[in-house]
N, C-alpha and C positions, 0 to 999 in steps of 0.2 A: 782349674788346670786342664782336666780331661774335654772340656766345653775347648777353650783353646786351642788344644792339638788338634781336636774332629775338624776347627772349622780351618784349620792352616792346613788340614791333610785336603781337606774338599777343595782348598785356595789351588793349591798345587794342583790336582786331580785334575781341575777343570781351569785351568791357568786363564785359557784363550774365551772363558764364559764370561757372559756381561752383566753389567751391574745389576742389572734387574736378577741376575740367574743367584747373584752374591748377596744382594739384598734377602733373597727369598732364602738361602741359607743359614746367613746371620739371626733371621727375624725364626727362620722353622727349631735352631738351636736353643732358644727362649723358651719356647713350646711344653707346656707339662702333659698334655695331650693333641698327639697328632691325629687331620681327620682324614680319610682312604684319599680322599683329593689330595692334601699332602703329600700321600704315599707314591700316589699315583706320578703327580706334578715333578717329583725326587726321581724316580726311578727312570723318568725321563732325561733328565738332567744327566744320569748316572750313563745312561744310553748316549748321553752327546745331541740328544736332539730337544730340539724349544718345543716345549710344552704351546697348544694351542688352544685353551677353554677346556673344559671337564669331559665333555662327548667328546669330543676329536682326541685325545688324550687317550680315554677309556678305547676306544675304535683301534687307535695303533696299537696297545698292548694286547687287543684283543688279535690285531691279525698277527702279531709274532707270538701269539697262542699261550702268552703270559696270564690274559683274564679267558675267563669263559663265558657265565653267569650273562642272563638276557638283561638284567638292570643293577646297577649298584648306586648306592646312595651314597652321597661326597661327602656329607656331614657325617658321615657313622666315623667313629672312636676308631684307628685306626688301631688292629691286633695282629701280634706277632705271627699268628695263623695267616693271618692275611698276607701279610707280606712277604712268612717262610713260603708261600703255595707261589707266588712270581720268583721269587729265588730261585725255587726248585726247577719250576718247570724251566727260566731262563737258561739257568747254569748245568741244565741238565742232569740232577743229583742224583746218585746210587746207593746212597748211606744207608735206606732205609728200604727192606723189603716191602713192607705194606703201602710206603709213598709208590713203590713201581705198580703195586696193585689197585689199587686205593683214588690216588692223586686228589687228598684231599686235605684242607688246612690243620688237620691235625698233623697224618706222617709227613706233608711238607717239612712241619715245623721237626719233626722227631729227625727229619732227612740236613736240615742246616745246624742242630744241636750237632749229630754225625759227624758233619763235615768242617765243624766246629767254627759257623756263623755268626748262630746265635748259643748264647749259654746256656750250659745244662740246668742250671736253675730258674729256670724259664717255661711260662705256658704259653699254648698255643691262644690262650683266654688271655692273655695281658695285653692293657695297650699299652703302646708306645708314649714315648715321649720325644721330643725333638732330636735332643743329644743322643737318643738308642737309636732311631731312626739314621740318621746322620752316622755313628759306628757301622751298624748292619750295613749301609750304603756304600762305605768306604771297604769294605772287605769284599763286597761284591764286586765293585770296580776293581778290589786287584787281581782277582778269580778274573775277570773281564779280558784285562790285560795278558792273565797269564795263559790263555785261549785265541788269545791272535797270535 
């Protein structure tokens, strides 16, 4: 039932996205572990803009100052750490003292627990799965939203 709602919330979210954008949602919802390309590919999606191969991808998040890091691997296990540090820095989060001092996958993550993102029973060490991936995504687009 919760698999159903994420992917009719993302349906809606992204009405005017193409099949291929649907396919890769359907198919990422399946997923018992997601990998940073994943993440990477989704948060695109999330932005409104077509993913374009794994470097060009990683290059635009890098220049809206979401990644930093000189290389990332596409296969690595995609972690909550990981994905609370592009939240943060996107959404520009304040929850967490040590995130403003810090800016790093741990308080990211302690910064979207805060702001109530991701759940409190959660580490910055856990990967993802498709269906978490896809929640965490769909809250940020409405933080997204409610910033325009």
């Amino acid at each position: 039932m919760k698999h159903n709602a994420l992917l009719l919330t993302f349906l809606f979210l992204f009405s005017y996205g193409s099949a291929q954008e649907i396919n890769f949602i359907n198919e990422l919802s399946s997923k018992k572990t997601v990998t940073f390309e994943d993440g990477v590919k989704m948060y695109l999606y999330a932005l409104g803009r077509a993913p374009a191969g794994f470097e060009a991808n990683v290059k635009t998040l890098k220049e809206m100052q979401l990644l930093k890091a000189d290389r990332y691997d596409k296969d690595k296990p995609l972690s909550r750490g990981m994905l609370a540090l592009m939240v943060a820095r996107h959404l520009k989060l304040k929850g967490s003292l040590f995130y403003l001092m810090f800016d790093t996958e741990r308080y990211g993550h302690r910064a979207c627990v805060a702001e109530k993102i991701m759940d409190v029973n959660t580490s910055e060490w856990d990967t993802m799965t498709g269906d978490e991936l896809l929640e965490v995504m769909a809250i940020v687009s409405e933080r997204m939203e409610g910033k325009q």
